[in-house]
Kinemage of the C-alpha trace (Angstrom):
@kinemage 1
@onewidth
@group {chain A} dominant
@subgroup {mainchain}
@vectorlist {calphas} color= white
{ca unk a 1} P 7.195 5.849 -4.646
{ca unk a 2} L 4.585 5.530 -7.298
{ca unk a 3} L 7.419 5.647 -10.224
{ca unk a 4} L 9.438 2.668 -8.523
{ca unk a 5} L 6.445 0.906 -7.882
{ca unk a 6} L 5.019 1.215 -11.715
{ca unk a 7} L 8.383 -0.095 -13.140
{ca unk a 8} L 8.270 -3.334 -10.448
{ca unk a 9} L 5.136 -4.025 -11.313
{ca unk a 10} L 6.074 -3.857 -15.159
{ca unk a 11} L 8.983 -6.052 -14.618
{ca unk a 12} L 6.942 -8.596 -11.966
{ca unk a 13} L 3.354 -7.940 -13.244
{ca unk a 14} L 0.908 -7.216 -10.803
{ca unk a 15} L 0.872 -10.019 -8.754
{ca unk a 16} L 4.685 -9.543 -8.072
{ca unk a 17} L 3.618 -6.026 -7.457
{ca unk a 18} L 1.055 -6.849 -4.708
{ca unk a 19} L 3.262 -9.038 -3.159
{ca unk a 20} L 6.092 -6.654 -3.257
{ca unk a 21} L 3.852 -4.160 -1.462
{ca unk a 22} L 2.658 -6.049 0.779
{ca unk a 23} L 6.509 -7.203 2.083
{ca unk a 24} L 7.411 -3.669 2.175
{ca unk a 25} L 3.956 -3.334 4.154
{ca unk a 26} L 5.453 -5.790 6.409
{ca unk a 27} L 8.988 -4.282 6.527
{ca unk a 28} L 7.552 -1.560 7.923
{ca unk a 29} L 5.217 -3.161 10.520
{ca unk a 30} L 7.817 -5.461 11.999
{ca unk a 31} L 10.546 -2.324 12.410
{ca unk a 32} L 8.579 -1.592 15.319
{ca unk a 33} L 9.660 -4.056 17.326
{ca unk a 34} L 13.213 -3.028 17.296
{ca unk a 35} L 12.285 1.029 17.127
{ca unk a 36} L 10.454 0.309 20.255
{ca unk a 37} L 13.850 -0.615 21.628
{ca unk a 38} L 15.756 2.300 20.185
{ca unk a 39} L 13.454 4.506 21.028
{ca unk a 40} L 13.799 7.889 18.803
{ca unk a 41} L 11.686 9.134 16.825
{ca unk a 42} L 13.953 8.586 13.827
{ca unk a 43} L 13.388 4.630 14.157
{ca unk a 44} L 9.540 5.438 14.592
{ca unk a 45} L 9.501 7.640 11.576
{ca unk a 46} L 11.775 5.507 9.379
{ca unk a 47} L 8.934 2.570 10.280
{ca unk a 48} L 6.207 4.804 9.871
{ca unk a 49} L 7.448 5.892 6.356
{ca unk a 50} L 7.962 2.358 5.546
{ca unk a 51} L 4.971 1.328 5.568
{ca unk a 52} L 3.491 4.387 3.912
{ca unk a 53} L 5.409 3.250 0.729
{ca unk a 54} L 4.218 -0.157 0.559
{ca unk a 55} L 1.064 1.113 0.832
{ca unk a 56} L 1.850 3.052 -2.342
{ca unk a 57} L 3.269 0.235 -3.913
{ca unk a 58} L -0.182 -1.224 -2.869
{ca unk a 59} L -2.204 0.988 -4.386
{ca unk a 60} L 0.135 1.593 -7.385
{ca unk a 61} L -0.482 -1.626 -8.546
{ca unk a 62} L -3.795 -2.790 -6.943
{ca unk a 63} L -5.830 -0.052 -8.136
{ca unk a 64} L -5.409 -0.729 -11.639
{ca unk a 65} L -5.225 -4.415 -11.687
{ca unk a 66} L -8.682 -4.083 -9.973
{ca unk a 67} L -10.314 -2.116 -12.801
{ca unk a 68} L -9.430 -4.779 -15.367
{ca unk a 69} L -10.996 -7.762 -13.691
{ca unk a 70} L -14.452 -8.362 -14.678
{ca unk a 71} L -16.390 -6.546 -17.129
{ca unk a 72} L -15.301 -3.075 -18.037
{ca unk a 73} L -18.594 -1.608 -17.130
{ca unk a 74} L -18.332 -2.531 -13.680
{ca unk a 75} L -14.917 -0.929 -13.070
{ca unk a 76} L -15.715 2.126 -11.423
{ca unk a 77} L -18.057 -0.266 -8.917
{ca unk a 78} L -14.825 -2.007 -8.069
{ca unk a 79} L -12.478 0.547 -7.424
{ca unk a 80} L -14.778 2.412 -5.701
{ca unk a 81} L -15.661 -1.017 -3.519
{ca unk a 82} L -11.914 -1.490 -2.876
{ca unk a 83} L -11.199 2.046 -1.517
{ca unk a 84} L -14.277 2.032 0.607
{ca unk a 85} L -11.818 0.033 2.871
{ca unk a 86} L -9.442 2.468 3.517
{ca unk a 87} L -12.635 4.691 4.914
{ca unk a 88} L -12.988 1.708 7.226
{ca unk a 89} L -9.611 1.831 8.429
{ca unk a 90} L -10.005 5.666 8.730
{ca unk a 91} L -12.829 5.091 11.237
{ca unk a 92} L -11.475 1.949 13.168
{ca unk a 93} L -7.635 2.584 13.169
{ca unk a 94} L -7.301 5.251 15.525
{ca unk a 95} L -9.881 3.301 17.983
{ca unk a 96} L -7.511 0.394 17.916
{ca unk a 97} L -4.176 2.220 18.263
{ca unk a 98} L -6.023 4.581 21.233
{ca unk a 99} L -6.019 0.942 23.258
{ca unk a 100} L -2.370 0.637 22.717
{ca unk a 101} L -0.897 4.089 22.462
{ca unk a 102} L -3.240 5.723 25.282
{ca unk a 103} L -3.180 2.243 27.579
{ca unk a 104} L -2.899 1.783 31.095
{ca unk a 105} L -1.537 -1.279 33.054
{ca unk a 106} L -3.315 -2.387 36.584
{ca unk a 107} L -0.868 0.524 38.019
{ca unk a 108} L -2.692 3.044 36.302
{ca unk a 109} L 1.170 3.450 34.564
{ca unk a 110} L 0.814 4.529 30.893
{ca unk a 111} L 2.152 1.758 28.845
{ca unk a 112} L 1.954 3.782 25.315
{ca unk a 113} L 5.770 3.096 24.620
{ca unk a 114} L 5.961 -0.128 25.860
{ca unk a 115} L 2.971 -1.417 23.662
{ca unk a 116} L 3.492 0.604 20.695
{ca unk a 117} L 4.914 -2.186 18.668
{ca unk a 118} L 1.795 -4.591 19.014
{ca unk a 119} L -0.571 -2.821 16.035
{ca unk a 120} L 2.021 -2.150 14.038
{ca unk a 121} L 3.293 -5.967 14.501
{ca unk a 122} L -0.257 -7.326 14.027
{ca unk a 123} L -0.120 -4.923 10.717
{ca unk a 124} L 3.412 -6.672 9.656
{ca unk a 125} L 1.878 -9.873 10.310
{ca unk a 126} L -1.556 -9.736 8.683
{ca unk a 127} L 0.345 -7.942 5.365
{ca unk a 128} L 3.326 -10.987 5.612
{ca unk a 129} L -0.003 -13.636 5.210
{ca unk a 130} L -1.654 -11.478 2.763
{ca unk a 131} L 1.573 -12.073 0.826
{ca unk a 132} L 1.979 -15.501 1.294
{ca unk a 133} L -2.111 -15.948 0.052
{ca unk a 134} L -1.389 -13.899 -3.013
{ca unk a 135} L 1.864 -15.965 -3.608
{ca unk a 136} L 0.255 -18.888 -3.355
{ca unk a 137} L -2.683 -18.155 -5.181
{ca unk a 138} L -3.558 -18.358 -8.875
{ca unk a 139} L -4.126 -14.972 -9.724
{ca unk a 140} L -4.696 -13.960 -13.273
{ca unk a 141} L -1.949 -12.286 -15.685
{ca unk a 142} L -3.083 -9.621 -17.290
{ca unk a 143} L -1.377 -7.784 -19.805
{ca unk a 144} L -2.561 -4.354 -21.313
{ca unk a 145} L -0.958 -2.502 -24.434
{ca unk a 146} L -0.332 1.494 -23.953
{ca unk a 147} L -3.243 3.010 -25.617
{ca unk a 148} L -1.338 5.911 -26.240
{ca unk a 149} L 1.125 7.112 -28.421
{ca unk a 150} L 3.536 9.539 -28.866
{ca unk a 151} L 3.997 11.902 -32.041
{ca unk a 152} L 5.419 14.935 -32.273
{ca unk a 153} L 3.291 16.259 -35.193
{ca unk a 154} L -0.069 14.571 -34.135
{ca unk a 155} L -2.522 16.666 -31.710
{ca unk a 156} L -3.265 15.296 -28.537
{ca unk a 157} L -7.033 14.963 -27.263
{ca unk a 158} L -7.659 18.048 -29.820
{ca unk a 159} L -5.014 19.865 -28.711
{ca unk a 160} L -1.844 21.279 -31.279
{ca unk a 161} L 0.981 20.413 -30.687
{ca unk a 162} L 3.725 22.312 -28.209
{ca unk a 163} L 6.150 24.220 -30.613
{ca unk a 164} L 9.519 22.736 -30.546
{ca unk a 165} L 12.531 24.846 -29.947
């Protein structure tokens, strides 16, 4: 999903990239509903894999667009800042989804099925704003030439060049 996800955000930029991450976030979040219905593990999966490639989209395009803000020699302080989060949601996710996937009504019934679709709803929703902020929002363009370039008789980083056959 990374090769998709670097052409979009070539042809949008990286705002249209964030934004088209965060949909497919959303996508993903909001299947739930419906595979909660269904009922198979197919419609859980499908929504499960979803999500996982907006979340590449995400970081596709995020993660770079974050090193270029600001001054270059606090780059590595950024995108170091911005994937602390996902340590955060390491810690706190499977806390949240215990109260929903493990949960128990006043008949001591398990309700795991029945609520499954709440976090993953509450994920759709929160990535559908996030969209909606970055749409909105007056983000700046930034547009970056490709330091490197290609030729066949030039070495690369020291290297020779590969023989051609």
């Amino acid at each position: 999903m990374a090769m998709p996800a670097g052409w979009l955000a070539s042809k949008l930029g990286y705002k249209g990239g964030i934004i088209a991450g965060l949909l497919i976030v959303a996508a993903g979040g909001f299947w739930f509903i419906p595979a909660t219905k269904i009922s198979t593990f197919p419609a859980f999966l499908l929504g499960v894999c979803v999500i996982a490639s907006g979340l590449t989209f995400l970081e596709t395009v995020a993660n770079p667009y974050t090193t270029v803000l600001g001054p270059k020699q606090f780059a590595a302080t950024r995108i170091n800042l911005a994937q602390s989060c996902n340590g955060i949601g390491w810690i706190f996710g499977p806390i949240a989804g215990a109260a929903f996937f493990y949960g128990k009504d006043t008949g001591c019934a398990n309700t795991g099925s029945a609520t499954l679709w709440i976090p993953y709803a509450a994920i759709g929703g929160v990535a559908l704003i996030l969209a909606v902020i970055f749409f909105l929002s007056n983000l700046p363009e930034i547009k970056t030439e490709d330091s490197v370039a290609c030729s066949c008789s030039s070495s690369s980083a020291g290297f020779p060049p590969l023989p051609s056959s």
